[in-house]
KOLMIKOL-306320 format. One record per residue (C-alpha): z, y, x; residue in one letter. Coordinates in steps of 0.5 Angstrom, whole numbers. Layout:
// KOLMIKOL-306320
[r [Z; Y; X]; 'A']
...
//
This chain:
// KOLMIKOL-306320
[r [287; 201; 277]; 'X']
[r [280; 205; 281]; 'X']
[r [280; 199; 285]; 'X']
[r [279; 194; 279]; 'X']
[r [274; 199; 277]; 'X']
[r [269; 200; 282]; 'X']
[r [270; 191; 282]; 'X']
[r [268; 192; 275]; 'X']
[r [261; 197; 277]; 'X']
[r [259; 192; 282]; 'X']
[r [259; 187; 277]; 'X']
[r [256; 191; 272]; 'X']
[r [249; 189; 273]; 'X']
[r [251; 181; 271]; 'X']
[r [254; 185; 265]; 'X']
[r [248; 182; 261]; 'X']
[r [247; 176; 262]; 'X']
[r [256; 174; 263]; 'X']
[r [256; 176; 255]; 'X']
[r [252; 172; 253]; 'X']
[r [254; 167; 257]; 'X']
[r [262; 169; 254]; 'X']
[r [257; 168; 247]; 'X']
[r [256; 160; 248]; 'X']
[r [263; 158; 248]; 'X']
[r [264; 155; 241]; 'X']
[r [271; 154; 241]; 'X']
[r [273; 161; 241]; 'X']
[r [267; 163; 237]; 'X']
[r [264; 169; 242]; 'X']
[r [267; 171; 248]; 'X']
[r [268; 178; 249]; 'X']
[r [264; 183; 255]; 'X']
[r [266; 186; 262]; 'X']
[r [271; 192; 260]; 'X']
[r [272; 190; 253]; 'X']
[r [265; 189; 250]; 'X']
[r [263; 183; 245]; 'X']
[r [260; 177; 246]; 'X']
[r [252; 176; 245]; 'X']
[r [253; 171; 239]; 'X']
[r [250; 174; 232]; 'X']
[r [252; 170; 226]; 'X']
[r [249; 169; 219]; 'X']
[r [254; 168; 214]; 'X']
[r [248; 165; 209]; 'X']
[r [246; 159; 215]; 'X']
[r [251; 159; 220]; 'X']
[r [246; 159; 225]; 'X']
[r [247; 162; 232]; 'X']
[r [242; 167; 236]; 'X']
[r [243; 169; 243]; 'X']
[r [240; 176; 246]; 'X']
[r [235; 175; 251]; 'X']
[r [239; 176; 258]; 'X']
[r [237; 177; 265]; 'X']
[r [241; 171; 269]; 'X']
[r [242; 175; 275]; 'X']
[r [248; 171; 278]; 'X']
[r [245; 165; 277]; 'X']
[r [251; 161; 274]; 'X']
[r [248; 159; 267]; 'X']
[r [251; 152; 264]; 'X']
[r [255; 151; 271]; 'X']
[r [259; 146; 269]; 'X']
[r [267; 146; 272]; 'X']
[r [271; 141; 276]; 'X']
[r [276; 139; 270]; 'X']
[r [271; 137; 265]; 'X']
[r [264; 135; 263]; 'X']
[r [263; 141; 258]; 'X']
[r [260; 148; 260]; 'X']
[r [265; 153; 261]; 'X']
[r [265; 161; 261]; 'X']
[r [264; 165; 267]; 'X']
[r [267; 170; 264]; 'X']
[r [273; 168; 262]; 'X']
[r [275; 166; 269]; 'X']
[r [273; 173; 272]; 'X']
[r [276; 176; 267]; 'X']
[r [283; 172; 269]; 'X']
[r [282; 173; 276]; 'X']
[r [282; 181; 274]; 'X']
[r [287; 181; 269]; 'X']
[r [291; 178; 276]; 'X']
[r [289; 183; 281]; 'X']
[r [290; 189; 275]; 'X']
[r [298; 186; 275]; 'X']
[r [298; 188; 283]; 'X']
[r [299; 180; 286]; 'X']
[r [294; 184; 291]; 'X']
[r [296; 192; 295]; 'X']
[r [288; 192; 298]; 'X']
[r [281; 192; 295]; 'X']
[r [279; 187; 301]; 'X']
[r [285; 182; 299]; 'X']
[r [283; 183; 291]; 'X']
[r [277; 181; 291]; 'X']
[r [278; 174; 296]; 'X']
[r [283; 173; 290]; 'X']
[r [278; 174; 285]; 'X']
[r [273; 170; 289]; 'X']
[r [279; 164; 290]; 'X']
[r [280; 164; 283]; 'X']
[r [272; 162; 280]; 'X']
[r [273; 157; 287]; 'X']
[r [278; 153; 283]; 'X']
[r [275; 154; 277]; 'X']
[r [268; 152; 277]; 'X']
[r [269; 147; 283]; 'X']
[r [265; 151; 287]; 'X']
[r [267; 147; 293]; 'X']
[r [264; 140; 290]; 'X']
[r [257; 143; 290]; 'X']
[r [257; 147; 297]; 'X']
[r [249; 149; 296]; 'X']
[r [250; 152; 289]; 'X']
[r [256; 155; 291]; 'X']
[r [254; 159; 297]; 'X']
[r [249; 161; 293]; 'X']
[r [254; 165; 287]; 'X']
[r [259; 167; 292]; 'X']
[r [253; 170; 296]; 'X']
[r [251; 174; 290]; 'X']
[r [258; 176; 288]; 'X']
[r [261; 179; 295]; 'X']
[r [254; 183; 296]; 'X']
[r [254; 186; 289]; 'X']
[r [261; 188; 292]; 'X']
[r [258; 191; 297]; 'X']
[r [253; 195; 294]; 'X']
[r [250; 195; 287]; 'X']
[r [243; 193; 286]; 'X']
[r [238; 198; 287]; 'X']
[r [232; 193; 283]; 'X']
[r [233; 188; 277]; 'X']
[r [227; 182; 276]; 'X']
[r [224; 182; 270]; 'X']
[r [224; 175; 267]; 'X']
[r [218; 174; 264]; 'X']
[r [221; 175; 256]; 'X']
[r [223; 182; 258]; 'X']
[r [217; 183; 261]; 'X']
[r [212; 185; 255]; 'X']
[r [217; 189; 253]; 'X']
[r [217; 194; 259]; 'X']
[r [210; 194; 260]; 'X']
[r [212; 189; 267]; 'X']
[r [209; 184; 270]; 'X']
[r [214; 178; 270]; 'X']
[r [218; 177; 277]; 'X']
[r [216; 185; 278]; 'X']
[r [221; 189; 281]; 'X']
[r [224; 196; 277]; 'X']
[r [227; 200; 282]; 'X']
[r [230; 207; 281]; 'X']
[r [225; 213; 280]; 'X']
[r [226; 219; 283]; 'X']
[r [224; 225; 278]; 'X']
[r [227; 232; 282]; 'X']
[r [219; 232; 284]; 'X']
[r [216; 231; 277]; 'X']
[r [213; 237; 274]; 'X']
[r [210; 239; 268]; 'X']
[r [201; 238; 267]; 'X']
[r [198; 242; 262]; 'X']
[r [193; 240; 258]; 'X']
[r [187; 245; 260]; 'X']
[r [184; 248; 254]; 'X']
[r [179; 246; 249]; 'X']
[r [172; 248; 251]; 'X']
[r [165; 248; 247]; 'X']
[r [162; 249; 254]; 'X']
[r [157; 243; 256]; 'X']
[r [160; 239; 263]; 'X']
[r [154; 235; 265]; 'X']
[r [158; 228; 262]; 'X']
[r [153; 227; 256]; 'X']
[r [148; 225; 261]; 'X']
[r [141; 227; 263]; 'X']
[r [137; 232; 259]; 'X']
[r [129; 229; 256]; 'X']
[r [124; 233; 252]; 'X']
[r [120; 229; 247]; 'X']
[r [114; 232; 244]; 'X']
[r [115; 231; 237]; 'X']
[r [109; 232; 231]; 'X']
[r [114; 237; 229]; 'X']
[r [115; 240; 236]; 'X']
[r [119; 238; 242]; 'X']
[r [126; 235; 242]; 'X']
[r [131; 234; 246]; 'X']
[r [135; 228; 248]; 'X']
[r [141; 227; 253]; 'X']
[r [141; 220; 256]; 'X']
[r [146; 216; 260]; 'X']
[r [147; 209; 262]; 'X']
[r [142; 204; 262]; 'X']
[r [137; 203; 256]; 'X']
[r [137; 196; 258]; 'X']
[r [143; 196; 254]; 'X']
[r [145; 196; 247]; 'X']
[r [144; 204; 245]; 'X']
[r [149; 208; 242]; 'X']
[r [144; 214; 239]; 'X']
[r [148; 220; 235]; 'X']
[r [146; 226; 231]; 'X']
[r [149; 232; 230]; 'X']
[r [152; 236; 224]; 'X']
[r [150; 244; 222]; 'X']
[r [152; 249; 228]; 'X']
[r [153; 243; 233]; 'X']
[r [148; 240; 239]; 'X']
[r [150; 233; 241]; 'X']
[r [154; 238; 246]; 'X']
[r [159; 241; 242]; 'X']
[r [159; 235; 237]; 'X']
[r [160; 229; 241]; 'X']
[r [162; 232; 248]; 'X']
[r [169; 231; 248]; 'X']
[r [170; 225; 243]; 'X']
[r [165; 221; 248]; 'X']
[r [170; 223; 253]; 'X']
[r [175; 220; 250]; 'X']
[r [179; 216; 255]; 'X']
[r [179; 209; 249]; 'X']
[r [172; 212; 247]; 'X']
[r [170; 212; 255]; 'X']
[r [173; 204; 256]; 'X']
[r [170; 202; 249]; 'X']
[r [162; 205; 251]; 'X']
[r [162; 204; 258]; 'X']
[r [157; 197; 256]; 'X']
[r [153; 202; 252]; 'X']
[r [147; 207; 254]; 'X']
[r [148; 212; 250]; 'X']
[r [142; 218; 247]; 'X']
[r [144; 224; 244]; 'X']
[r [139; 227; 240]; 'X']
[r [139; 234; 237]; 'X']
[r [135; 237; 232]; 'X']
[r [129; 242; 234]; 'X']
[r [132; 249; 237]; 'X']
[r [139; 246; 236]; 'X']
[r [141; 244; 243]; 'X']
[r [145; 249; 248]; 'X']
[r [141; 255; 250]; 'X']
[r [136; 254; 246]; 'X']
[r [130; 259; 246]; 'X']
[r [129; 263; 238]; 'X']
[r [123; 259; 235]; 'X']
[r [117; 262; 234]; 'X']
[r [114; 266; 229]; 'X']
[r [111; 261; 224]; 'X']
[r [114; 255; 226]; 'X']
[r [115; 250; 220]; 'X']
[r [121; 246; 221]; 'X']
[r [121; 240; 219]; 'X']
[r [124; 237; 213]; 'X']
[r [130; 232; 213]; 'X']
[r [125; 226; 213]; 'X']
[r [121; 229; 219]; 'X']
[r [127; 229; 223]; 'X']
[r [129; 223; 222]; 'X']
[r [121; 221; 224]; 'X']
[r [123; 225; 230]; 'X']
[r [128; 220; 232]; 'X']
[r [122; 214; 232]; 'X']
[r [118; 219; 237]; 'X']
[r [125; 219; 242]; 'X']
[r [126; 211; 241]; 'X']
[r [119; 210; 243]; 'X']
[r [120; 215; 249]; 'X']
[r [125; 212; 252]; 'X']
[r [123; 205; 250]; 'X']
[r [129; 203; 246]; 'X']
[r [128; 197; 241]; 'X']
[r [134; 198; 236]; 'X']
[r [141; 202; 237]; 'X']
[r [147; 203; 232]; 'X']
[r [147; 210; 230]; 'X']
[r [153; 215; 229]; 'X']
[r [152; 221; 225]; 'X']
[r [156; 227; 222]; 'X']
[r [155; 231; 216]; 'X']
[r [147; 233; 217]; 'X']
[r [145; 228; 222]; 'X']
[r [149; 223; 219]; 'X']
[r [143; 224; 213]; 'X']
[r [138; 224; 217]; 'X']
[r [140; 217; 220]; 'X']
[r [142; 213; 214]; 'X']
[r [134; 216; 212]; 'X']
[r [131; 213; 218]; 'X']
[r [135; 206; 216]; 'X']
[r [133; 207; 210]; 'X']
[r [126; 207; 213]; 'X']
[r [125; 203; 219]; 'X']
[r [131; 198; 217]; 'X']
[r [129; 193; 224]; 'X']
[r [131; 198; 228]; 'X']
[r [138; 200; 226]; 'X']
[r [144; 194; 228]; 'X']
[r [150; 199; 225]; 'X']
[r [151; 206; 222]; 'X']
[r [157; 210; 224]; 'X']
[r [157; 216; 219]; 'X']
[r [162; 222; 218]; 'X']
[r [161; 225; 212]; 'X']
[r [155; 223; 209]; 'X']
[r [151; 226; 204]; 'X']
[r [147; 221; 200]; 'X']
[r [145; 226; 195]; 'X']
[r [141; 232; 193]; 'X']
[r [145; 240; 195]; 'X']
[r [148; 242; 189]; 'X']
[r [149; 250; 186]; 'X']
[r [154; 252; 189]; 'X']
[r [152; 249; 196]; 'X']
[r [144; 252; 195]; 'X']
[r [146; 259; 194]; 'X']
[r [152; 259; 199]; 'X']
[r [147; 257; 205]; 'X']
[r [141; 262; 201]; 'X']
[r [145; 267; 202]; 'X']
[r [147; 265; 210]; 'X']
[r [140; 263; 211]; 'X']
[r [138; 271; 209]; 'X']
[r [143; 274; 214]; 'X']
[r [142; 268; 220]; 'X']
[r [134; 268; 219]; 'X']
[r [135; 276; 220]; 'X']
[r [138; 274; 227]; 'X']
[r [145; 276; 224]; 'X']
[r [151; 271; 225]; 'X']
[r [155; 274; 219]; 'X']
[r [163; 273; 217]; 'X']
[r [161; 269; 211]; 'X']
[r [157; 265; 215]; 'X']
[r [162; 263; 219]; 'X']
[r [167; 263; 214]; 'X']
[r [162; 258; 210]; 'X']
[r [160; 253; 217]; 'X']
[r [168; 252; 218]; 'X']
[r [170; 250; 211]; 'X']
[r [163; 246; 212]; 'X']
[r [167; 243; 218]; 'X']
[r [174; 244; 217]; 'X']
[r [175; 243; 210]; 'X']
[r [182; 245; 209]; 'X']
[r [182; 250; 215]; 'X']
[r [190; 252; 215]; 'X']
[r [192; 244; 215]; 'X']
[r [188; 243; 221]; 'X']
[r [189; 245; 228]; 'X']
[r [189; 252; 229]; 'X']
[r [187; 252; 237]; 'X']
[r [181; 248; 234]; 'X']
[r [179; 252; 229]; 'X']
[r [181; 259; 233]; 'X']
[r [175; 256; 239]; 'X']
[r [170; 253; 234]; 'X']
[r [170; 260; 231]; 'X']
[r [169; 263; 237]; 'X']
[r [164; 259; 239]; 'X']
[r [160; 260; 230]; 'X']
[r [161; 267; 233]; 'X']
[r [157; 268; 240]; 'X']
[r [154; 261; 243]; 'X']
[r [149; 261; 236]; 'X']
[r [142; 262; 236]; 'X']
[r [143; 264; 229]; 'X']
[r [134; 264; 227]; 'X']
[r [134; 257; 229]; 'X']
[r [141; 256; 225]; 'X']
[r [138; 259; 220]; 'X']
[r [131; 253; 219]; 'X']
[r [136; 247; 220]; 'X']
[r [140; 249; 214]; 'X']
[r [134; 251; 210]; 'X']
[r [132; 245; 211]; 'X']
[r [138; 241; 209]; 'X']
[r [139; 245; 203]; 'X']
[r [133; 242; 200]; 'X']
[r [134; 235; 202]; 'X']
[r [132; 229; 197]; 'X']
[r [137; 224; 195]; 'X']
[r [137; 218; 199]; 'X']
[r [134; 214; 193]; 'X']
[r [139; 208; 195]; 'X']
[r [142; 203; 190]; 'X']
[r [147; 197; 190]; 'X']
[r [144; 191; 188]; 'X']
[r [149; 185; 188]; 'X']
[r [143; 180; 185]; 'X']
[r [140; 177; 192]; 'X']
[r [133; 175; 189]; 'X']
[r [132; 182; 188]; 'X']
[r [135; 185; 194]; 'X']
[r [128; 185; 197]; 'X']
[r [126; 189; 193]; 'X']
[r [131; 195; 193]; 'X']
[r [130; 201; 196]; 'X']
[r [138; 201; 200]; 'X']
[r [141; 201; 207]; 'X']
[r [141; 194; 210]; 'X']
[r [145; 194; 216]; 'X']
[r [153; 194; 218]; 'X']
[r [156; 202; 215]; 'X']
[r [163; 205; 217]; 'X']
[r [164; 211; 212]; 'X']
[r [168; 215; 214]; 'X']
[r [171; 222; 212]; 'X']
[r [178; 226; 212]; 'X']
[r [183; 228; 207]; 'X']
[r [183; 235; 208]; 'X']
[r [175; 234; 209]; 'X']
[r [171; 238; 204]; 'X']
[r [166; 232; 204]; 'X']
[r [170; 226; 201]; 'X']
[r [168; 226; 193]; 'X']
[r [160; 225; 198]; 'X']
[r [162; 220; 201]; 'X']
[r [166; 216; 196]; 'X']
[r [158; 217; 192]; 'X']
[r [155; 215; 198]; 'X']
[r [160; 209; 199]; 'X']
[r [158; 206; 192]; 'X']
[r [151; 206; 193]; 'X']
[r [152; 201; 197]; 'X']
[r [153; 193; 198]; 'X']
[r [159; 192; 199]; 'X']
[r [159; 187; 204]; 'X']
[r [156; 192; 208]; 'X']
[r [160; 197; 208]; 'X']
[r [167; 200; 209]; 'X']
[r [170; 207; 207]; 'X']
[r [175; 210; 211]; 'X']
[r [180; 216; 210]; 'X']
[r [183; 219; 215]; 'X']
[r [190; 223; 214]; 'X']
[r [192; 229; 215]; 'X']
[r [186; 231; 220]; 'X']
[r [179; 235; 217]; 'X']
[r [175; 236; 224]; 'X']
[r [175; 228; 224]; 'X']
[r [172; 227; 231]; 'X']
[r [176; 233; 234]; 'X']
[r [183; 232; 231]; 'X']
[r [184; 225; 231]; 'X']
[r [179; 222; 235]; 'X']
[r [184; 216; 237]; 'X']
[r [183; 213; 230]; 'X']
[r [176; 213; 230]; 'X']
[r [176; 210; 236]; 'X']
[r [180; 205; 235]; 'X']
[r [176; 204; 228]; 'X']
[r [169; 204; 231]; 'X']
[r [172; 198; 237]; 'X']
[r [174; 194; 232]; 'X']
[r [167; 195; 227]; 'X']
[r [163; 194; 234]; 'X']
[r [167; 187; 234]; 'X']
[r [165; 185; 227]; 'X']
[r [157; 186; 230]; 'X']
[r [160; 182; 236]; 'X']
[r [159; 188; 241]; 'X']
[r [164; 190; 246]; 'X']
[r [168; 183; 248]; 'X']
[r [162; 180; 250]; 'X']
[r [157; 186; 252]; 'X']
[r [152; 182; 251]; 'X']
[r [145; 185; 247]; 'X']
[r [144; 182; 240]; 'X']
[r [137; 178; 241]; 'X']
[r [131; 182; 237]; 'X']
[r [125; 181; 235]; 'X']
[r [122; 188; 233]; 'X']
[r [117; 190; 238]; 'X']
[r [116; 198; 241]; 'X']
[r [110; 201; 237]; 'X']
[r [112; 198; 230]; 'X']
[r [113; 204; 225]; 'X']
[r [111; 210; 225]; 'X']
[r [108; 212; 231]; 'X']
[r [108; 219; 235]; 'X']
//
């Protein structure tokens, strides 16, 4: 018998597709597989149809039909008579059993009538005795599933060389990958902008949230490989709000900072610097406000919105004398532990749900990488913010008239985010066949802890604007100059 096993390893990569082919016998009801197992039909009791699983017909034996009759007969069951007469011992030596096995699919298939197509089997079948197949094609119905091109080879992996990658760790450090750094002289005082790709192209134009610079904002989330294949046809302009950006120097004495309507009149002065006609805006918390007041304002400017937690509204008590009592300690020049404590629930919401390696680096990152006086004026200013002063209105004749975001919005927030009763407010003062309102589970950094979800949401919003299959640039009539001007 360990003969008739390993003539049963050699045939074991045509197991598949002879149990199917066992399946196809009608009479018998479902032939049975190599070494006992079943056959390949499935039968529904409730329509008596028949199904066949999908095979890979290695040997080339799929409806050969038999010198006796003119009806389909089962391979298997041949194979399986020559077997059972070899395991009775007709024959003593392995040589012997397999030519009494090869004689007995001869007289039962007719091979000899057809010499081409039983060279061809039998070819197949004294080879797979010899030596298994190190490589099985993969047929195309098979090939979606694998990942495989059809007719691609499969062949044996070897893993003894394989070794573990880690990940590096999470850094809020800049890496260069955001583009090239421009000054703009603003009426408020000078701004710096990040720029990579050509401004020939549709731009992608972001705003960071409060303690953040397009750096630690919007660095890795750009980075993110689908985030990457999804951008490669935009130019890309990171703006950051006055003192915000990396190595910032302490603002002077004196300086006024501009109010949330000024900084969003800021973004004309980088528009007009690097001669951009429109952009698809994407802001998060405090700069997600700035940008739904610059389409507000300037609305042939803006083709879409991509905001993360936007406020619409005016601070509330709470929120006033919290960031009061931050703004004493950080215009002081003191990064306090309220302070930051306060800067993580504003970011993280829930902080014992999120992603502990996350808010361990944010923390650290509040901690020591922050000019805490120029902090200090940003959020001054956002705490004494006016309300958008945006309606729905549903009526097409009097649309003209209102005061509201005319372009594409995805509003999105998460489930753990502190800013989601915000959002559902600001989702309701707009048209709504103009926005869509997206909560993302069991993340509060959004961007950070499920940037694949977003990614995937903005890929398909960028479609809907007809962006990122055919790369093409929306046509434009606006002209550079119009609007306010620096």
């Amino acid at each position: 018998m360990a003969s008739l096993r390993s003539i049963r390893a050699g045939l074991s990569r045509s197991y598949h597709s002879l149990n199917t082919m066992g399946g196809h016998d009608e009479e018998t009801g479902g032939g049975e597989g190599l070494g006992g197992g079943g056959g390949g039909r499935e039968y529904n009791n409730s329509t008596s149809s028949t199904s066949y699983a999908a095979t890979t017909d290695w040997l080339g034996v799929d409806n050969f039909r038999t010198k006796n009759n003119n009806r389909t007969s089962s391979p298997l069951s041949a194979i399986k008579v020559a077997l059972s007469k070899v395991s009775r011992g007709r024959q003593n030596n392995s040589s012997s059993k397999i030519s009494t096995i090869l004689k007995e699919l001869d007289d039962e298939w007719g091979i000899s009538d057809d010499g081409t197509e039983g060279d061809i089997i039998l070819g197949k079948l004294r080879v797979s005795n010899s030596r298994m197949p190190s490589s099985i094609a993969v047929p195309p119905e098979q090939a979606s599933l694998l990942g495989t091109m059809p007719g691609e080879v499969l062949d044996d992996a070897e893993l003894r060389q394989v070794q573990l990658s880690v990940a590096p760790s999470r850094t809020l450090s800049e890496d260069g990958s955001t583009g090239t750094k421009v000054t703009v002289d603003t009426p408020h005082g000078p701004v710096t902008a990040a720029v990579s790709g050509d401004p020939t192209r549709p731009v992608i134009l972001s705003y960071h949230d409060l303690g953040l610079n397009h750096v630690t904002n919007f660095q890795a989330f750009f980075l993110y490989p689908e985030m990457r294949n999804v951008v490669n046809n935009f130019c890309i302009v990171h703006v950051n709000a006055p003192g915000q950006e990396e190595g910032a120097p302490t603002l002077p004495e004196g300086y006024v900072y501009p109010t949330m309507e000024e900084l969003a009149d800021t973004i004309t002065c980088v528009k007009n610097h690097l001669h951009l006609r429109s952009f698809i805006g994407f802001g998060v918390g405090l700069g997600a406000n700035v940008l739904a007041r610059y389409a507000t304002k300037y609305p042939n400017y803006v083709d879409a919105l991509v905001l993360v937690n936007c406020s619409s509204t005016q601070a509330g008590w709470i929120e006033w004398g919290y960031q009061k009592l931050n703004i004493r300690h950080l215009r002081s020049g003191t990064m306090t532990t309220g302070t930051v404590d306060y800067l993580m629930w504003h970011h993280f919401g829930k902080l014992e749900e999120c992603n502990q390696d996350l808010v361990t680096v944010y923390r650290q990152h509040f901690e020591r990488a922050i000019n805490p006086t120029n902090l200090g004026l940003l959020v001054d200013s956002y705490i004494r913010r006016s309300d958008l002063g945006i309606v729905r209105e549903l009526d097409p004749n009097k649309k003209k008239d209102v005061r509201m975001i005319r372009c594409q919005v995805l509003n999105i927030t998460a489930n753990l985010s502190p800013h989601i009763e915000d959002t559902v407010t600001f989702n309701g003062r707009l048209d709504p066949t103009l926005a869509t309102w997206m909560k993302i589970q069991d993340v509060g950094l959004v961007l950070d802890e499920a940037p694949g979800k977003v990614v995937e949401a903005f890929r398909l919003f960028l479609q809907g604007q007809g962006y990122a299959v055919s790369g093409s640039r929306r046509a434009s009539s606006v002209s550079i100059g119009e609007g306010k001007s620096c």
